[in-house]
N, CA, C and O atoms as a DFTB+ gen file, in Angstrom:
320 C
 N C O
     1  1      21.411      38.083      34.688
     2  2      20.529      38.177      33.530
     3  2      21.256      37.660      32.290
     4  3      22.475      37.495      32.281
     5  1      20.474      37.412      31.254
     6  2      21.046      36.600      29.866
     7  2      20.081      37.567      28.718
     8  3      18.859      37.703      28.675
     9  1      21.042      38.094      27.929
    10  2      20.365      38.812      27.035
    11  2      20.117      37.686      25.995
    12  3      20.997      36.832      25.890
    13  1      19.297      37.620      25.418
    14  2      18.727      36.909      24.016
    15  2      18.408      37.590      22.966
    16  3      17.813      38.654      23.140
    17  1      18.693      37.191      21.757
    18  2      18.951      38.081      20.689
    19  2      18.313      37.112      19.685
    20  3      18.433      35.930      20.009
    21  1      17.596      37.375      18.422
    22  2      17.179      36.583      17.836
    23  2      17.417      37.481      15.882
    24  3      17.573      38.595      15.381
    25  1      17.330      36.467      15.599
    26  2      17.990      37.432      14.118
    27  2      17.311      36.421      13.006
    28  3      17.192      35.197      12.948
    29  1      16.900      37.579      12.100
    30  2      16.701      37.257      10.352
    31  2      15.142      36.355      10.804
    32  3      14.348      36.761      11.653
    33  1      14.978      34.975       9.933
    34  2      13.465      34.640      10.213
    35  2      13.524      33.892      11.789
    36  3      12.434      33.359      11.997
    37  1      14.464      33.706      12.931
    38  2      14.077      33.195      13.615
    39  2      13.312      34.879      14.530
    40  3      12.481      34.832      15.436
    41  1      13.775      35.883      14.071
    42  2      13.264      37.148      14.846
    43  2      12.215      37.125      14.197
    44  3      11.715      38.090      14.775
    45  1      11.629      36.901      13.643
    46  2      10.121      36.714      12.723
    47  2       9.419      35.303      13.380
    48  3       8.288      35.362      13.862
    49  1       9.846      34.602      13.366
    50  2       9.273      33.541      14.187
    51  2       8.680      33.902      15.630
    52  3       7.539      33.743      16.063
    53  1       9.774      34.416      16.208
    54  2       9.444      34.691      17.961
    55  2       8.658      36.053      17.587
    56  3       7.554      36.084      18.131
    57  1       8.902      37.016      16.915
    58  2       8.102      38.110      17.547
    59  2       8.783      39.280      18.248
    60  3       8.290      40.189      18.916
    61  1      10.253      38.974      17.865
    62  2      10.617      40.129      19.101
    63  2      12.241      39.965      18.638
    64  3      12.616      38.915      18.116
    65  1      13.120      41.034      18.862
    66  2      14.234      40.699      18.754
    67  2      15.219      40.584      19.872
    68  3      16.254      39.932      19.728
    69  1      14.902      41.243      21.059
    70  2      15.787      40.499      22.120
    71  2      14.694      40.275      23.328
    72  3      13.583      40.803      23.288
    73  1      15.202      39.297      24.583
    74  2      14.597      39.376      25.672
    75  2      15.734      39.432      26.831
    76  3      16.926      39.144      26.724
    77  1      15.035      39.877      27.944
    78  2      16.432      39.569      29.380
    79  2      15.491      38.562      29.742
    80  3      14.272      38.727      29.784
    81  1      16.302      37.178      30.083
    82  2      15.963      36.062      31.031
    83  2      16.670      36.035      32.368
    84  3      17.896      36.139      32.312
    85  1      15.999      35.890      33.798
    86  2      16.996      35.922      34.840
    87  2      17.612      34.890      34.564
    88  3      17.495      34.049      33.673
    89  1      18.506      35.069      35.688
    90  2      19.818      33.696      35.430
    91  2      19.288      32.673      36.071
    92  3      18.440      32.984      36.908
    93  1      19.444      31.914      35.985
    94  2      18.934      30.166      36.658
    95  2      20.637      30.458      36.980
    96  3      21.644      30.613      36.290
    97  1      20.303      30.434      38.465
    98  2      21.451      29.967      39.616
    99  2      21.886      28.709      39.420
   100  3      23.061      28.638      39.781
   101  1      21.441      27.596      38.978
   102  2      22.245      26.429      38.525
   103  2      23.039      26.462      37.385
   104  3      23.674      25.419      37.234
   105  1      23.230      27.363      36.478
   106  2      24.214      27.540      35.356
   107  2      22.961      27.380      34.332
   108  3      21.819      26.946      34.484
   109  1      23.575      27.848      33.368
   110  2      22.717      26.828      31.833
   111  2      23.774      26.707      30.789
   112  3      24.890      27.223      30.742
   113  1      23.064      25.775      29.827
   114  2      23.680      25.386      28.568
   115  2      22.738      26.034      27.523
   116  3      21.519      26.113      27.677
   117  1      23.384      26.465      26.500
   118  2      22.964      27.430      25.197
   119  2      21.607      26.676      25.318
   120  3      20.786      27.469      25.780
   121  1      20.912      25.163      25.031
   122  2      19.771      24.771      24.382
   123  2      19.043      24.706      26.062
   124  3      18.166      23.844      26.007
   125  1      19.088      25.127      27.064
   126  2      18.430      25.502      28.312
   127  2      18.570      27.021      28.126
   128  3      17.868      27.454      29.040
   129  1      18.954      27.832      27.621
   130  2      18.756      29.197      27.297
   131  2      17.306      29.225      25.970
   132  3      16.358      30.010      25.937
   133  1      17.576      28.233      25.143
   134  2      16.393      28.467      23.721
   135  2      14.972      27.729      24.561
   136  3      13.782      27.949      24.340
   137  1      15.596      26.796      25.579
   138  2      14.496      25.866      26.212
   139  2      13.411      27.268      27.023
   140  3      12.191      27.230      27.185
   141  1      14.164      28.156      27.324
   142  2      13.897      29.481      28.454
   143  2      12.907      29.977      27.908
   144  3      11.714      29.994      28.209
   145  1      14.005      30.748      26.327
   146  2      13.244      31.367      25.526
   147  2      11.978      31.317      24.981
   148  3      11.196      32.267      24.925
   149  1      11.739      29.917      24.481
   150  2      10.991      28.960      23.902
   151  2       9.473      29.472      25.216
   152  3       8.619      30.320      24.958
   153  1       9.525      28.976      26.022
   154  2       8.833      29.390      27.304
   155  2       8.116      30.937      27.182
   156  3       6.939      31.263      27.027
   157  1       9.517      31.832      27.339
   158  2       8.829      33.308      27.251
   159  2       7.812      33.797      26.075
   160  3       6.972      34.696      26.117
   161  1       8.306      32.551      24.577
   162  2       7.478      33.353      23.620
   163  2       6.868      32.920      22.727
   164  3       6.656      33.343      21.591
   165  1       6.344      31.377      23.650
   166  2       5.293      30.382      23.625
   167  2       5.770      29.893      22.086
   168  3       4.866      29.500      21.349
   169  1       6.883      29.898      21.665
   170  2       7.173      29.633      19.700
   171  2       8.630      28.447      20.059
   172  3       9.702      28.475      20.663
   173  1       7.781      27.456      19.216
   174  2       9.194      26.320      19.433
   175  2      10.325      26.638      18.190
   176  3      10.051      26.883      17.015
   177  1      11.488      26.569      18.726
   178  2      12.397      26.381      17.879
   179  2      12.967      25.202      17.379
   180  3      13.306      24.955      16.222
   181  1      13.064      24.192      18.824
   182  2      14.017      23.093      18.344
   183  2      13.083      22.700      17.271
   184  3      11.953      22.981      16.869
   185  1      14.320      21.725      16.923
   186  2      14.280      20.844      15.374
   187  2      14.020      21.960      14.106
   188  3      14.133      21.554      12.949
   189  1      13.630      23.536      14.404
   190  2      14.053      24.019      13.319
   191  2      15.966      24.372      13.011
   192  3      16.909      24.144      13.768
   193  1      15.963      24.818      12.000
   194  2      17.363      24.962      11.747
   195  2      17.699      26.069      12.169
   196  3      17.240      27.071      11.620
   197  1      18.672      26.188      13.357
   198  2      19.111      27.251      14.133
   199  2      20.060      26.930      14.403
   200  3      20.507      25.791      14.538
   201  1      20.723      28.353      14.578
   202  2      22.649      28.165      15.265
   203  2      22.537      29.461      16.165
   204  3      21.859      30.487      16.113
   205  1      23.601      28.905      17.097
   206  2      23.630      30.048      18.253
   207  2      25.075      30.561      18.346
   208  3      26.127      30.138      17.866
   209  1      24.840      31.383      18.953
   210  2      26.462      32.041      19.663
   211  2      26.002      32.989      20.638
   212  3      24.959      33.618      20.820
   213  1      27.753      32.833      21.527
   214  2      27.233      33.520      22.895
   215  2      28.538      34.109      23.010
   216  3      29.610      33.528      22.839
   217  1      28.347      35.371      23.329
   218  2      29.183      36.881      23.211
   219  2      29.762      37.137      21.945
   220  3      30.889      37.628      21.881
   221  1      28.977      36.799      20.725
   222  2      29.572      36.779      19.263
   223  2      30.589      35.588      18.425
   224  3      31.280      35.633      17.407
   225  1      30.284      34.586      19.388
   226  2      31.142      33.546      18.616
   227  2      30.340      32.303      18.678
   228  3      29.712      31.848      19.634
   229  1      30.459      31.917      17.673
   230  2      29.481      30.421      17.396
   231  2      29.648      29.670      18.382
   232  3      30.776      29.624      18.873
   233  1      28.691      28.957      18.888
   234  2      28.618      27.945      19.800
   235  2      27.851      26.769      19.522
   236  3      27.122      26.892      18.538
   237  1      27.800      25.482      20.204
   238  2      27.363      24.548      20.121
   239  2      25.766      24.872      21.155
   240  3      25.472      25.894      21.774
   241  1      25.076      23.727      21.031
   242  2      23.634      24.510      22.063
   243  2      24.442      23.287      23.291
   244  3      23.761      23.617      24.262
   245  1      25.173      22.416      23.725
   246  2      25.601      22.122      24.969
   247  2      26.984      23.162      25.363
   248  3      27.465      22.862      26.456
   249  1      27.459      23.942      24.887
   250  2      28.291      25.874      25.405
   251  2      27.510      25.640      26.503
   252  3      26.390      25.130      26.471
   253  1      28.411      26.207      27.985
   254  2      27.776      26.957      29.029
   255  2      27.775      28.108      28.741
   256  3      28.619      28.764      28.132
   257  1      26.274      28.558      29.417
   258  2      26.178      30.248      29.643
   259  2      26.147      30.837      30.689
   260  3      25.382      30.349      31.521
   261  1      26.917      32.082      31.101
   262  2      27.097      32.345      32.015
   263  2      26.310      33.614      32.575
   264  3      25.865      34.302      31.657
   265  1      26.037      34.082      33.812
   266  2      25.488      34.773      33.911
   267  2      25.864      36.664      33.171
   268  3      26.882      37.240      33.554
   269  1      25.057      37.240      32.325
   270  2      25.412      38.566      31.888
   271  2      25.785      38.335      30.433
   272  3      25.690      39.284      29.655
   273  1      26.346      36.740      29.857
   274  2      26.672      36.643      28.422
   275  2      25.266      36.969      27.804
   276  3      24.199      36.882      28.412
   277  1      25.424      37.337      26.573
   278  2      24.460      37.484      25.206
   279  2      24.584      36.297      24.307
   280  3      25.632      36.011      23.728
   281  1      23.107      35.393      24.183
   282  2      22.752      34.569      23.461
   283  2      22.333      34.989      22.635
   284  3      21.455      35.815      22.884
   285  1      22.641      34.736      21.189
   286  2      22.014      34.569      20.099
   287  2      21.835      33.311      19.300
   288  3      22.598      32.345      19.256
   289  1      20.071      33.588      18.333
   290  2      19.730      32.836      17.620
   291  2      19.547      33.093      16.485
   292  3      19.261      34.274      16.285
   293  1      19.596      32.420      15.578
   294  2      19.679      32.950      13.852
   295  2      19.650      31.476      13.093
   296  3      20.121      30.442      13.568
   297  1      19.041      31.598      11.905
   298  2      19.262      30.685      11.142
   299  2      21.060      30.618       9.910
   300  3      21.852      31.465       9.496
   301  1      20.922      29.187       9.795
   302  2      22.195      28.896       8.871
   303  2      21.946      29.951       7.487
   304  3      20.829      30.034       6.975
   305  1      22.988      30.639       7.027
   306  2      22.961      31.616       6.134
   307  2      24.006      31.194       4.822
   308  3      25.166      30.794       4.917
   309  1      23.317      31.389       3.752
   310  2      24.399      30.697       2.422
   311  2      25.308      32.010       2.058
   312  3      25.055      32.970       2.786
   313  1      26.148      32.195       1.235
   314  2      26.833      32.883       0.380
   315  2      26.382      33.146      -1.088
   316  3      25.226      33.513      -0.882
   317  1      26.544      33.191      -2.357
   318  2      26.836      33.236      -3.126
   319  2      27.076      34.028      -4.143
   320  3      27.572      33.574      -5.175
């Protein structure tokens, strides 16, 4: 299983703040995890502005994911 986590307006977008996806026995890559997601909650993400990380550390969306890691999605966040 792959936990999915979604944060700030992309958790407003989808509707939900986490999901379990089974594992695809062929492996996946972070943007075949949002491709998953995307699926479960009929709401496109790509081409909006999103960043991921998987077990709490930033990742690229070609990161492998492995089976049992936690994906997250969130938008880019400023300082000031």
């Amino acid at each position: 299983m792959i936990q999915v986590k979604f944060f700030a307006s992309v958790r407003e977008r989808v509707g939900t703040e986490a999901l379990r996806l089974p594992w695809p026995e062929r492996g996946a890559t972070v943007a075949e995890v949002l491709a998953l997601a995307e699926g479960e909650t009929g709401v496109t993400l790509r081409g909006a502005h999103v960043l991921a990380a998987v077990n709490l550390q930033h990742a690229s969306f070609s990161s492998v994911v492995r089976d049992g890691d936690e994906v997250a999605f969130f938008p880019p966040v400023t300082g000031g």
